[in-house]
C-alpha positions in Angstrom: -22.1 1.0 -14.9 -22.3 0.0 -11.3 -25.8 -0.2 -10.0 -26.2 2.1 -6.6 -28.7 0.0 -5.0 -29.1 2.0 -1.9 -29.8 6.1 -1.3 -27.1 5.4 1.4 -24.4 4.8 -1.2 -22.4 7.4 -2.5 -20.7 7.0 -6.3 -17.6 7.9 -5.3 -14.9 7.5 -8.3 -14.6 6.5 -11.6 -11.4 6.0 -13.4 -8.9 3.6 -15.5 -5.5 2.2 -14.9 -3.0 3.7 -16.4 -0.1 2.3 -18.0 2.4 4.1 -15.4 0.0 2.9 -12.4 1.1 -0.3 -12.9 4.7 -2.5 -11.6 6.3 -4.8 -12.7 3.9 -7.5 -12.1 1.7 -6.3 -15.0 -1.2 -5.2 -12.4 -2.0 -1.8 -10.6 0.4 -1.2 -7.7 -1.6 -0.9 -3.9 -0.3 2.6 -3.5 -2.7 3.7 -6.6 -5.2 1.3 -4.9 -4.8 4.1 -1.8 -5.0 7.2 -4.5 -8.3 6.0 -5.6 -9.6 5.7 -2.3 -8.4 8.8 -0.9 -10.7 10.7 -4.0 -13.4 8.8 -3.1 -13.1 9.1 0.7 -13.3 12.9 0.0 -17.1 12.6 -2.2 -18.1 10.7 1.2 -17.1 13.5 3.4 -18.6 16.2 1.1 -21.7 14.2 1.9 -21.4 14.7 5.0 -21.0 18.4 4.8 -17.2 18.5 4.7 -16.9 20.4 1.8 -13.0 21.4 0.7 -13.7 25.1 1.3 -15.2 24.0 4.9 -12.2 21.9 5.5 -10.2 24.7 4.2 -11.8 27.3 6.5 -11.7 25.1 9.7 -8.2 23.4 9.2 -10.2 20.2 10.5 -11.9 17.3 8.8 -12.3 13.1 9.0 -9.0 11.6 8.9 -7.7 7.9 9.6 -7.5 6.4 12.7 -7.5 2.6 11.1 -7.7 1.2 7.7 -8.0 -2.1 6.6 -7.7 -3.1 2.7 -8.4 -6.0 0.8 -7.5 -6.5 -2.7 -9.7 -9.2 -4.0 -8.8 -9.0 -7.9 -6.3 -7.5 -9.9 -6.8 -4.8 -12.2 -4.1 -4.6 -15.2 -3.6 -1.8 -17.5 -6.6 0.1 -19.3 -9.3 -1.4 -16.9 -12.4 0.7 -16.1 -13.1 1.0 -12.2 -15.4 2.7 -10.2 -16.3 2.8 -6.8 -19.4 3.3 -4.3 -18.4 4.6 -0.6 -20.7 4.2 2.5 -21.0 4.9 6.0 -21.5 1.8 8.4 -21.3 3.3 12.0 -21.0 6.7 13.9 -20.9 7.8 17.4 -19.9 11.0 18.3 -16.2 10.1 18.6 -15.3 8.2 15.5 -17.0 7.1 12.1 -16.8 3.4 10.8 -16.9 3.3 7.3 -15.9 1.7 3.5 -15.0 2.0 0.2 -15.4 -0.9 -2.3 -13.7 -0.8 -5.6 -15.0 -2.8 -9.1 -14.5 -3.7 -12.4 -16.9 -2.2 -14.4 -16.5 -4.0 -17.7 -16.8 -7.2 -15.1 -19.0 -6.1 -12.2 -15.9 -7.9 -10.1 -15.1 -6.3 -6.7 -11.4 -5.4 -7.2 -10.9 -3.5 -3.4 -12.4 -3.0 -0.4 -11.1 -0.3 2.5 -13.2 -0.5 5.6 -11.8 2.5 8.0 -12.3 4.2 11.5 -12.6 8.1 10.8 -11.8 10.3 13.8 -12.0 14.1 13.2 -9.0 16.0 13.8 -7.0 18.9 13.8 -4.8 19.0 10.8 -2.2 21.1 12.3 -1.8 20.0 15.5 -3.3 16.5 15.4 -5.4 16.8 18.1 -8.6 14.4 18.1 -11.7 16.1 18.8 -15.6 15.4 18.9 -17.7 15.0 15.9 -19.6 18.8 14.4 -23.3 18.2 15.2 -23.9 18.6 11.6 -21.0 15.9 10.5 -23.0 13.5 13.1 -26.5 14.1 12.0 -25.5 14.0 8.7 -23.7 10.0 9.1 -26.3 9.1 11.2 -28.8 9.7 8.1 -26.4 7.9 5.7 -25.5 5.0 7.8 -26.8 1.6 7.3 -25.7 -2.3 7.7 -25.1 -2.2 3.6 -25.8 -5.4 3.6 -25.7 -5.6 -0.7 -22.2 -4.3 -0.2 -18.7 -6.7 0.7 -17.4 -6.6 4.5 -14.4 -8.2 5.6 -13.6 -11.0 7.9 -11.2 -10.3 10.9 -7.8 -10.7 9.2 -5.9 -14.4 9.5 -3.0 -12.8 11.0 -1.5 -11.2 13.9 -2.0 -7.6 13.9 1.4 -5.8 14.4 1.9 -3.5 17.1 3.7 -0.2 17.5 6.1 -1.7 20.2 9.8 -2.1 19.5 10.6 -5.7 18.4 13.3 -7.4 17.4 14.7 -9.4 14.3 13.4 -5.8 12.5 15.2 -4.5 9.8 15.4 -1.0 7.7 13.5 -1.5 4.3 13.2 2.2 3.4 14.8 5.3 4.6 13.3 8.3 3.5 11.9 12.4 3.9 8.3 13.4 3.5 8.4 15.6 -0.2 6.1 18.7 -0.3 4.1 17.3 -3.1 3.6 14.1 -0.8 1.5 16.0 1.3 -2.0 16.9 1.6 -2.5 21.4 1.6 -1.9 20.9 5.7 1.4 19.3 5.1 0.2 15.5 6.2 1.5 13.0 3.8 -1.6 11.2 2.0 -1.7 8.1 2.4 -0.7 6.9 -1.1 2.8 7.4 -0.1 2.5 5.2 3.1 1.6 3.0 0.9 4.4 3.3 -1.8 7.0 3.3 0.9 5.7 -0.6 1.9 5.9 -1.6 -1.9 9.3 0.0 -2.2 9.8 -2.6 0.9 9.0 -5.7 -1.6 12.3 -5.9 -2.7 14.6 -5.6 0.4 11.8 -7.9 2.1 12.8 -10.4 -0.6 16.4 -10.1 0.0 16.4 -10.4 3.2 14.7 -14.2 2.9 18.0 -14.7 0.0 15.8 -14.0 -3.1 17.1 -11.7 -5.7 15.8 -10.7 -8.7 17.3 -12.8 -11.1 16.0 -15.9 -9.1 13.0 -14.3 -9.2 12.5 -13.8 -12.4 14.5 -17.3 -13.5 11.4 -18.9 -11.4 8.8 -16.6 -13.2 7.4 -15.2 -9.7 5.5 -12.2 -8.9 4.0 -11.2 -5.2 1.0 -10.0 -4.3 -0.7 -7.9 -1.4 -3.9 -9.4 -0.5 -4.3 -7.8 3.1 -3.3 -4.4 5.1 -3.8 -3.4 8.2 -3.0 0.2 8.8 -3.1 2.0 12.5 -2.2 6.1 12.3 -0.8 7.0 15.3 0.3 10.6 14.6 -0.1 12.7 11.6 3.3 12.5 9.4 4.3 16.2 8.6 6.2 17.6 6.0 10.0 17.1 5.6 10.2 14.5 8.6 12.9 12.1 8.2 11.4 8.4 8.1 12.9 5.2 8.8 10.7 1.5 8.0 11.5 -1.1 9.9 10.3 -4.2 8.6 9.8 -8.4 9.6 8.5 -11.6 8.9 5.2 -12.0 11.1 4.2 -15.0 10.2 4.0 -17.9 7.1 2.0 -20.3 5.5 1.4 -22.9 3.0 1.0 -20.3 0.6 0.7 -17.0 2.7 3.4 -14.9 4.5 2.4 -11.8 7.3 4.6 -8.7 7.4 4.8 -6.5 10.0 5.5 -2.8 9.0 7.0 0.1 11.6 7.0 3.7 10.1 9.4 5.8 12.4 10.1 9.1 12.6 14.1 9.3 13.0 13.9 12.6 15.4 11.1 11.4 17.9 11.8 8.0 17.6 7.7 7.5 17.8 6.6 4.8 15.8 3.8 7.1 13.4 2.5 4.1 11.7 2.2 0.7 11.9 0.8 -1.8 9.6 0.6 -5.5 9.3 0.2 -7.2 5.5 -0.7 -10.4 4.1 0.5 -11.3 0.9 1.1 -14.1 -1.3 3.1 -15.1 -4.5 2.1 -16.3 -7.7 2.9 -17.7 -11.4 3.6 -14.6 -13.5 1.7 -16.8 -16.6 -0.9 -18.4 -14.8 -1.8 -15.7 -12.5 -2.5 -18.2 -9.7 -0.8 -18.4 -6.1 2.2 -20.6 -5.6 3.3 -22.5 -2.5 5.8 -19.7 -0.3 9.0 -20.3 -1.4 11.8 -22.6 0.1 13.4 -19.1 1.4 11.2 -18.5 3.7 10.4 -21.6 5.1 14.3 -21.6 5.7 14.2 -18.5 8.3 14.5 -19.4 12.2 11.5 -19.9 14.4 12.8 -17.8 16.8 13.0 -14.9 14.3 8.9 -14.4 13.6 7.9 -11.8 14.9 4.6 -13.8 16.4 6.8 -15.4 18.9 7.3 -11.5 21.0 3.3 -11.0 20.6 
């Protein structure tokens, strides 16, 4: 069992993987990644006196404004995780805060989420000032956490919500009812599911299709997001993601992620992702393959920024 080393530290979620969390490369897929957070994200906010019947009551709680997520080591079928949550700083107009993710057979941090809370309307998304109580309350729990894993700026470009170009559709979809949250706002799992579902076209679009891949015994891996929300997604809105190659490496390639709604136009999320691939066998990164090396200059999306 995780050791809570701090007062400040809320135990937050514990869980396993199960079989139907994982894909196809034999690990826990990010979306579930996002489904553990979002439980553990709402122990923190009962902490600080958003309870579900408050939340209910009000129609207004702590909701993402940023999110960043690392996955530092894999978790395959059956593993034990838990997770502590924490507050790191609050003013009266946003909360910074985390969630870190472990093995607990290992000890081994598996995730971390560091986020910028801003409270909210959930029906209207309007932004408004932290309750008194809310703000007292974080200002009690917060703390540098120094015995707890913080992030690094990201080695990337961050992705804007401009229009660019050399974008192209990797998902077209509608928000389900049992996507949503009880205010109709998609959680934030299925944000996340929609860019894995993206793997795929992303991989076809360099010329790599899934015999290939599997002939050279490949599997990808997220190892970085960068989430901004811009609007609340509602129920039933028609979503377009426009996808494009940010930037490579040796070993590394950037993605740049636009979630659209098709009525407004308005670009209601956008997230930037580092990711990498590796031997299915070994479990270790490869060099980026020839494919991608082979796209034009002229087409990274890092050349409009």
């Amino acid at each position: 069992m995780l050791k809570v080393s701090s007062s400040k530290l809320i135990p937050s979620y514990r869980g396993a993987v199960e079989a139907w969390e994982c894909d196809q490369m034999d690990h826990m897929n990010v979306q579930f990644y996002s489904e553990k957070a979002s439980a553990a994200l709402s122990h923190l906010l009962n902490a600080l006196t958003l309870s579900p019947s408050r939340i209910r009551e009000a129609g207004k709680s702590l909701r993402y404004k940023n999110l960043r997520i690392q996955y530092k080591a894999e978790l395959r079928g059956g593993a034990l995780m838990e997770a502590v949550s924490g507050v790191r700083e609050v003013t009266s107009e946003y909360l910074r805060g985390f969630t870190n993710i472990y093995n607990v057979i290992t000890g081994q941090l598996s995730c971390n989420q560091e986020f910028e809370l801003v409270y909210q309307d959930l029906q209207s998304g309007d932004i408004l000032p932290l309750p008194k109580d809310v703000l007292e309350a974080a200002k009690t729990l917060s703390d540098d956490h120094e015995g707890q894993y913080k992030p690094a700026p990201m080695k990337t470009l961050i992705m804007p919500a401009a229009p660019l170009q050399h974008m192209f559709e990797t998902n077209r979809s509608a928000v389900d009812v049992w996507e949503c949250d009880a205010y109709g706002n998609i959680e934030t799992r299925h944000i996340v599911a929609r860019f894995s579902d993206a793997a795929s076209h992303i991989m076809a679009h360099v010329g790599i299709d899934r015999q290939t891949f599997k002939d050279r015994n490949l599997g990808s891996a997220a190892l970085d997001y960068y989430m901004e929300f811009n609007k609340p997604v509602k129920r039933s809105t028609s979503l377009v993601l426009k996808s494009g190659l940010l930037d490579r490496h040796e070993k590394l390639f950037a993605f740049g992620h636009q979630l659209i709604d098709c009525d407004s136009g308005e670009v209601m999320n956008n997230t930037t992702v580092l990711g990498c691939y590796f031997d299915m066998t070994a479990r270790k990164s490869v060099q980026l393959p020839a494919e991608y090396q082979s796209i034009p200059e002229e087409q990274l999306l890092r050349n409009q920024l």
